[in-house]
Structures are given as structure tokens and as C-alpha cells.
C-alpha positions as CSV (number, residue, x, y, z in Angstrom):
1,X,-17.9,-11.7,8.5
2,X,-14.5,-12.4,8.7
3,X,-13.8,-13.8,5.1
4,X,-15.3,-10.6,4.1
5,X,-13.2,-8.2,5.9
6,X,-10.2,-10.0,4.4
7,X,-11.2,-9.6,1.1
8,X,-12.1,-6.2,1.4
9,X,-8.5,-5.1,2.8
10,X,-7.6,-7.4,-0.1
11,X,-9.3,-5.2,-2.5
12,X,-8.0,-2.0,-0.8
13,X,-4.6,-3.0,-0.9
14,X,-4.6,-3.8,-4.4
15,X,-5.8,-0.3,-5.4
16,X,-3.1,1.2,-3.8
17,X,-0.2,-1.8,-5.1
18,X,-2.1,-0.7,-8.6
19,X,-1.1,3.3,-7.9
20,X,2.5,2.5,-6.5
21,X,2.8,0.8,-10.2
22,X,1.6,3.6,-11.4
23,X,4.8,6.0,-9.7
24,X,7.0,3.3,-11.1
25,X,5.8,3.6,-14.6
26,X,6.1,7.3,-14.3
27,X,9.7,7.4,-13.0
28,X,10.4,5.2,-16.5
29,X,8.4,6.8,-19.2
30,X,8.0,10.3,-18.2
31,X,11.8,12.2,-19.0
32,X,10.4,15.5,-18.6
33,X,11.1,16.4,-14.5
34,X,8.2,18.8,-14.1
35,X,5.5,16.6,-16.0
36,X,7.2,13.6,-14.2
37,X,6.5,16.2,-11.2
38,X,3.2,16.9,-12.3
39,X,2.4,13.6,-12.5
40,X,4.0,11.9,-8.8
41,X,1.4,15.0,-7.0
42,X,-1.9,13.4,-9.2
43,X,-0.6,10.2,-7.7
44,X,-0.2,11.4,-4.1
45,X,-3.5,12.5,-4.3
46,X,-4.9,9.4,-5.5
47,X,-2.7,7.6,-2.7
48,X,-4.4,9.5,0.1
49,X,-7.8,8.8,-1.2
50,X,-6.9,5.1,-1.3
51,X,-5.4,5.5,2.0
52,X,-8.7,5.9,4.1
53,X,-10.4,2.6,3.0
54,X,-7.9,0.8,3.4
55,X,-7.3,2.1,6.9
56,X,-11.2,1.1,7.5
57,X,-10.3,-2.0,6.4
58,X,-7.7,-3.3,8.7
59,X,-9.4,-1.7,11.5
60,X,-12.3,-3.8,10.8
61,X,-9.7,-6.7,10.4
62,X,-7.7,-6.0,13.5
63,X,-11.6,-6.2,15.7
64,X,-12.4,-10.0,13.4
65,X,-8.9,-11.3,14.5
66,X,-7.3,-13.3,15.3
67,X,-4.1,-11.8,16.6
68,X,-1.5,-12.8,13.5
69,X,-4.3,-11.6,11.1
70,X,-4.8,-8.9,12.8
71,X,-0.9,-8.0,13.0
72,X,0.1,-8.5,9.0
73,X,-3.5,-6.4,8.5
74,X,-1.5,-3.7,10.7
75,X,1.7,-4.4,8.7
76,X,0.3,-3.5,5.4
77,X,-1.5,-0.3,6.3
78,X,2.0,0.8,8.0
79,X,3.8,-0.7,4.4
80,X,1.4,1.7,2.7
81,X,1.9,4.9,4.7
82,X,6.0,4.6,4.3
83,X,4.9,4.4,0.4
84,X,3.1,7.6,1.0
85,X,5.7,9.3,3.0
86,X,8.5,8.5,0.4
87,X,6.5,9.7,-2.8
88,X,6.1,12.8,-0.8
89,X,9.9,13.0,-0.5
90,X,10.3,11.9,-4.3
91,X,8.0,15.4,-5.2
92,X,10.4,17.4,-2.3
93,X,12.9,16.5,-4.6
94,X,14.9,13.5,-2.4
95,X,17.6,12.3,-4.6
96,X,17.7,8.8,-3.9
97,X,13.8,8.9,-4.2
98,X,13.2,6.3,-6.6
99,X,15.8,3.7,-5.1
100,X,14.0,4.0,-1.9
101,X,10.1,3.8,-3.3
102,X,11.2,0.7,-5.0
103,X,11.8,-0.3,-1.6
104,X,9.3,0.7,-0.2
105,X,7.0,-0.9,-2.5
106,X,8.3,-4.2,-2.4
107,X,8.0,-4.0,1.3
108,X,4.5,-3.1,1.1
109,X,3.8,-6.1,-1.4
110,X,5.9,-8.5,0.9
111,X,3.2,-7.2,3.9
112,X,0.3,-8.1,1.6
113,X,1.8,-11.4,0.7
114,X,1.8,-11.9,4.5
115,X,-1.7,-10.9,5.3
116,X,-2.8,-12.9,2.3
117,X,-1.2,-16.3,4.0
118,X,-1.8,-15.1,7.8
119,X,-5.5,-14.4,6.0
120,X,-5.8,-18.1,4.5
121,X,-4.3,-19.9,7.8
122,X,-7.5,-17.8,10.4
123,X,-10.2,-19.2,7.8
124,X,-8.4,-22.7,7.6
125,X,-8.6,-23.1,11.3
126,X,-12.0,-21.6,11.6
């Protein structure tokens, strides 16, 4: 039960590294501000729906433990709603939007990384 929760949060989280790719790629080949606009609110939307499993997912995670799983499970659903938060920002029009998202993004994939190894050491020792 456990190895499958893992790789379900797995799978979760990659959908939503695969949209936060997806803003990146925007910022750089979309000039035009309001289809670049346009396009950062389709994503948003996307993100939210992506949200909700994954939030299923560590939750499921956080009850199969064990604590440090459970923790960088945590991590990455927290990594993914400060992804979340700053796109909305980006689409308010925050200045320093895309600086910060890169951030934000490479925090969120430095959070999976974790969960991945935290992940490996629970079914190693069980």
C-alpha cells in the first residue's frame, strides 16, 4: 500500500512539474502580454485542477508514513501551492513575477527530489 501511495504522489507531482514547464515556456515564447496573459489564466486553471489530487495524495502518504516520508510528502504539496500563489501574482501583474516562479519552481522540484529519496529510504527499511 505504501509503495503505491508514493508512486501515486509521484505521478501527481509530475503533472503539475509538467504545467509549471508549461508557464516557463510561455514567459519565453509568447511576446504578446495579453496572449502571454491569456495563456498564464488556462494554466492556473489547469494548476488547481492538478492541485486536488495531489493534495489526496500526500494525505494518503502522510497516514502510510513514516514520519520523514510523510514530512517531504507535506513539503511538496506546500512547494506546489507557493507555485500556485505566485502565477496568480504573475496574471496580477507582479513585476518581478517570472524571477520569483523560477524560484518557486525549482523549490518545488528540490521538494520532490526529497520525497523521491525520503520515499526510496521508507521502502528500503521496510
Amino acid at each position: 500500500m505504501r509503495r503505491v501511495a508514493y508512486l501515486e504522489l509521484m505521478g501527481h507531482a509530475h503533472v503539475i512539474g509538467e504545467l509549471y514547464w508549461r508557464v516557463v515556456n510561455a514567459f519565453r515564447q509568447i511576446p504578446e502580454p495579453d496572449q502571454r496573459l491569456t495563456r498564464f489564466e488556462e494554466l492556473r486553471s489547469e494548476l488547481r485542477e492538478a492541485y486536488d489530487p495531489l493534495m489526496h495524495s500526500v494525505r494518503v502518504v502522510v497516514i502510510e508514513g513514516p514520519p520523514a516520508t510523510a514530512e517531504a510528502a507535506q513539503a511538496v504539496l506546500d512547494a506546489a501551492l507557493n507555485g500556485n500563489r505566485c502565477l496568480w501574482r504573475i496574471i496580477c501583474g507582479d513585476s518581478d513575477g517570472y524571477a520569483r516562479f523560477n524560484e518557486v519552481q525549482e523549490a518545488y522540484l528540490r521538494c520532490l527530489g526529497r520525497f523521491v529519496e525520503a520515499a526510496r529510504a521508507a521502502m528500503e527499511e521496510s
